[in-house]
DRENPA-3360 file (N, C-alpha, C; in nm, 2 decimals, always signed):
BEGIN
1 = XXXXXXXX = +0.40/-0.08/+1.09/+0.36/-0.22/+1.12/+0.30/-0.23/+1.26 ~ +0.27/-0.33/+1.25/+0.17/-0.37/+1.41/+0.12/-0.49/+1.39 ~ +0.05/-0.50/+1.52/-0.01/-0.58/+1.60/-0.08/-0.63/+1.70 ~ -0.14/-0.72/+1.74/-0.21/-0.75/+1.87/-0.19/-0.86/+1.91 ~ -0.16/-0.89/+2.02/-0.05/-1.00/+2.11/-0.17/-1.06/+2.23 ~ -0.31/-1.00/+2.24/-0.37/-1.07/+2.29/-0.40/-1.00/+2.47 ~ -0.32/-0.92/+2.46/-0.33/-0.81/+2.57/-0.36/-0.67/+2.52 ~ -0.24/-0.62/+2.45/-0.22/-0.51/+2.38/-0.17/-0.47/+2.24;
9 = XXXXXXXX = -0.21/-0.40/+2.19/-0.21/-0.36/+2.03/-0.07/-0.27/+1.99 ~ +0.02/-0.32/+1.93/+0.12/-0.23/+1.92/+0.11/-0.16/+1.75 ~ +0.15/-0.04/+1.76/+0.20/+0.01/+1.62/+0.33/+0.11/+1.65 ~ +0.39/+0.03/+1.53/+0.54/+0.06/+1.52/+0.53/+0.16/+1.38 ~ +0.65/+0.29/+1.41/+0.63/+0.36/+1.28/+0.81/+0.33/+1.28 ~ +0.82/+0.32/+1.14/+0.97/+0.32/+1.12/+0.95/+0.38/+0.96 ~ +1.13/+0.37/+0.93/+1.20/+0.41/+0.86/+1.27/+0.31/+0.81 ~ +1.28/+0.32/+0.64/+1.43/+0.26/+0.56/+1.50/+0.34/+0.55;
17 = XXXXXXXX = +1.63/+0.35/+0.60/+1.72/+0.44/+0.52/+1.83/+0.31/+0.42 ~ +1.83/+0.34/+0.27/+1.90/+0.29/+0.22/+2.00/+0.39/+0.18 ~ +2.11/+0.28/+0.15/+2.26/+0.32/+0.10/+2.31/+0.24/+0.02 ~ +2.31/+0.29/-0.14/+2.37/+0.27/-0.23/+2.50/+0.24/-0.24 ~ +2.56/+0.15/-0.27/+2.68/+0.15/-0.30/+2.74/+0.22/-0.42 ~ +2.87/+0.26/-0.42/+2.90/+0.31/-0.55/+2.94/+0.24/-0.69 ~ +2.95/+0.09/-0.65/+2.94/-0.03/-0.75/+2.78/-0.10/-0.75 ~ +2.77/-0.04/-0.91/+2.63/-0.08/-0.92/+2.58/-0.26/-0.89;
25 = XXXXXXXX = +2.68/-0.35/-0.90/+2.64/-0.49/-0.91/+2.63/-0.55/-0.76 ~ +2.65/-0.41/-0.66/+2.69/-0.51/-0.53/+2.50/-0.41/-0.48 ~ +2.46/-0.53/-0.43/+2.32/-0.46/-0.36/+2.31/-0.37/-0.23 ~ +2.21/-0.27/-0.18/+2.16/-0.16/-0.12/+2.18/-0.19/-0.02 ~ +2.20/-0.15/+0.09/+2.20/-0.19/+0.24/+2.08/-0.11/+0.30 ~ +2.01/-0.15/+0.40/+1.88/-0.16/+0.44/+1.89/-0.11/+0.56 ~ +1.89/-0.02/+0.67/+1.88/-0.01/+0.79/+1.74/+0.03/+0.87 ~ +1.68/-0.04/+0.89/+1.58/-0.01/+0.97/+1.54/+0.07/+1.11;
33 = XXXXXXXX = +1.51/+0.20/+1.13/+1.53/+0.25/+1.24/+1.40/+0.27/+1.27 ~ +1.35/+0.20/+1.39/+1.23/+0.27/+1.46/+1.23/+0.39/+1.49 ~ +1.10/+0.47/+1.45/+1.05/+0.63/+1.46/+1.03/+0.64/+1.60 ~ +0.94/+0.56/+1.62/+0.83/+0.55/+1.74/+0.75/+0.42/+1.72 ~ +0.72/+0.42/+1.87/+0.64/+0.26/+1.90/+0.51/+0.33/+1.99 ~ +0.36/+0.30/+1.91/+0.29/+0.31/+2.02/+0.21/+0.21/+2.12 ~ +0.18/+0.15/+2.21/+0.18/+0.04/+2.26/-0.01/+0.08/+2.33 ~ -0.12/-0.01/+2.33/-0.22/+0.03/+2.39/-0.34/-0.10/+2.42;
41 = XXXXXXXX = -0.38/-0.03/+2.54/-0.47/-0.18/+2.55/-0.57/-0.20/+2.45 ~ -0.66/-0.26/+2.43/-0.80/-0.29/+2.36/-0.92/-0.17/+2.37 ~ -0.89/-0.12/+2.50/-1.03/+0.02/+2.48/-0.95/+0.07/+2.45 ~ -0.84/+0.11/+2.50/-0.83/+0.25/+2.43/-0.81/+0.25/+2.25 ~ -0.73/+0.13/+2.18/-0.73/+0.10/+2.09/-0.84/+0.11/+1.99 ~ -1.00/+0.12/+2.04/-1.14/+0.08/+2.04/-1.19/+0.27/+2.01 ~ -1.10/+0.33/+2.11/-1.18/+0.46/+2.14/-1.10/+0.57/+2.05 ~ -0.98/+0.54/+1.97/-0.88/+0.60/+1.91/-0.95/+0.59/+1.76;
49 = XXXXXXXX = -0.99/+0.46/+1.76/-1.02/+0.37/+1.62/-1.19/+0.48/+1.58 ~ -1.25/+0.50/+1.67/-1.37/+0.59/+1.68/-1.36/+0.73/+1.62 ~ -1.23/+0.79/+1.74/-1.23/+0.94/+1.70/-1.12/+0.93/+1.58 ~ -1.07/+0.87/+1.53/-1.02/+0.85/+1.35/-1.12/+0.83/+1.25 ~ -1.21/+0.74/+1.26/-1.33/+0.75/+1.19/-1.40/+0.85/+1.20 ~ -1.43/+0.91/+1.31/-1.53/+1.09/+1.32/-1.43/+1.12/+1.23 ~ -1.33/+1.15/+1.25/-1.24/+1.31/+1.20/-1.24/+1.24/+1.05 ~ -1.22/+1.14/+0.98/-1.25/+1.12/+0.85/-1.38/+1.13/+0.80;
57 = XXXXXXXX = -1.48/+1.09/+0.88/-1.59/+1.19/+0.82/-1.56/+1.36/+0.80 ~ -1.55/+1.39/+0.89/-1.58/+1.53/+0.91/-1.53/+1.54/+0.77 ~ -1.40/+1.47/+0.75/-1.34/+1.58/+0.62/-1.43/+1.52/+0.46 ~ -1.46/+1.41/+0.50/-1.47/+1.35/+0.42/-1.66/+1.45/+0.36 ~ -1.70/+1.51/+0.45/-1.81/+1.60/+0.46/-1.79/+1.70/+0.37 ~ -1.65/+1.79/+0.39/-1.64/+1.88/+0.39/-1.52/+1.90/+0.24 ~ -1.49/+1.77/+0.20/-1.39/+1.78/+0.04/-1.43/+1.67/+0.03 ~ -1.51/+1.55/+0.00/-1.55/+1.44/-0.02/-1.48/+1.32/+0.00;
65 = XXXXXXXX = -1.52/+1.24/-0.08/-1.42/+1.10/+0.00/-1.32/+1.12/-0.03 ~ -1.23/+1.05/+0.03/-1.09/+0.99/+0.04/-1.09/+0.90/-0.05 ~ -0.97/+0.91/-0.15/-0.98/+0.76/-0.21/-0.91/+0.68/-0.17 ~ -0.91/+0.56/-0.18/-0.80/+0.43/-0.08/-0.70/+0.42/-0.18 ~ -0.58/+0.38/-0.13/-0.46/+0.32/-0.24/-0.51/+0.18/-0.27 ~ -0.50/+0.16/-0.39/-0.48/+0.02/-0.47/-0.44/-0.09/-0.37 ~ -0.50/-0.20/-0.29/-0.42/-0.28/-0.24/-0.40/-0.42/-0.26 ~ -0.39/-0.38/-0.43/-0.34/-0.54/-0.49/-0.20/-0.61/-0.48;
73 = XXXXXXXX = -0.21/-0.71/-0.53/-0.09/-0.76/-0.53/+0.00/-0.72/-0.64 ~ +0.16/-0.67/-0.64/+0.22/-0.65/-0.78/+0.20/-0.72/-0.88 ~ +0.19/-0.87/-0.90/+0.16/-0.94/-1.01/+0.05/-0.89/-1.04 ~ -0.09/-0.84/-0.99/-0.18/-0.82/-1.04/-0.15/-0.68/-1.14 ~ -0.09/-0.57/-0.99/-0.08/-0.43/-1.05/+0.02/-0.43/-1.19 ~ +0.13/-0.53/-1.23/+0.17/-0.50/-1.32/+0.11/-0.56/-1.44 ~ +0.00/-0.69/-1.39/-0.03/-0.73/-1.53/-0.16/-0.63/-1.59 ~ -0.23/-0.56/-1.51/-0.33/-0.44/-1.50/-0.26/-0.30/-1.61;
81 = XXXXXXXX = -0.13/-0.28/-1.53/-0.09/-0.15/-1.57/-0.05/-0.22/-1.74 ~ -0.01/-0.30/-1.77/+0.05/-0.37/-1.91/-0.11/-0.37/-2.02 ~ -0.21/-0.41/-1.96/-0.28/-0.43/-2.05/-0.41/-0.32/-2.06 ~ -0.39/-0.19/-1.95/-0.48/-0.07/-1.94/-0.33/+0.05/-1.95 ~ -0.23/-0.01/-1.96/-0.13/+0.14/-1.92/-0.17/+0.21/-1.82 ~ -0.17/+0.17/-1.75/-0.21/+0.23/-1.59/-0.03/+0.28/-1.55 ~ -0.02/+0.33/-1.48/+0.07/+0.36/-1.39/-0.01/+0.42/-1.25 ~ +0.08/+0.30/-1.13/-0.02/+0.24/-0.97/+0.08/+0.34/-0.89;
89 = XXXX = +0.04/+0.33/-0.80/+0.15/+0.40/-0.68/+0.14/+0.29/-0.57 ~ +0.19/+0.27/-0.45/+0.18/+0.20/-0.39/+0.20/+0.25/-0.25 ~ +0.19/+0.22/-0.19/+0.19/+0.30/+0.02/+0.27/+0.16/+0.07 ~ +0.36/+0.26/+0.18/+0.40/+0.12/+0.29/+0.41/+0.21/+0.42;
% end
């Protein structure tokens, strides 16, 4: 997750670690642990955003495109997958 606050651009990488209880009717507990936080002004943010786009070319040259993940909404993806049998994956 991230952001830009109008100075500087943050991206946050984290983690869920969930924990099941051993009674199925009581729900998961959630803990959220930051990985790492990277914090950056606007150029550099600018010149990062550049050499990520070079390097996806290059590969993108060299094994062809990249496909993007689906970035619909679940109502859409499940009324999609119901009436094509699709099975979606999804990224977080």
């Amino acid at each position: 997750m991230g952001g830009y606050d109008g100075c500087d651009f943050t991206i946050t990488f984290f983690r869920d670690n969930i924990q099941y209880a051993q009674d199925v009717s009581v729900s998961p507990h959630v803990a959220r642990e930051i990985v790492s936080e990277i914090i950056l002004p606007a150029p550099a943010l600018k010149e990062i955003t550049k050499w990520l786009l070079s390097k996806v070319n290059e590969i993108e040259e060299g094994n062809g495109i990249i496909r993007e993940p689906l970035l619909k909404s679940p109502v859409e993806n499940r009324e999609k997958q119901k009436s094509e049998g699709v099975v979606g994956a999804t990224y977080s």
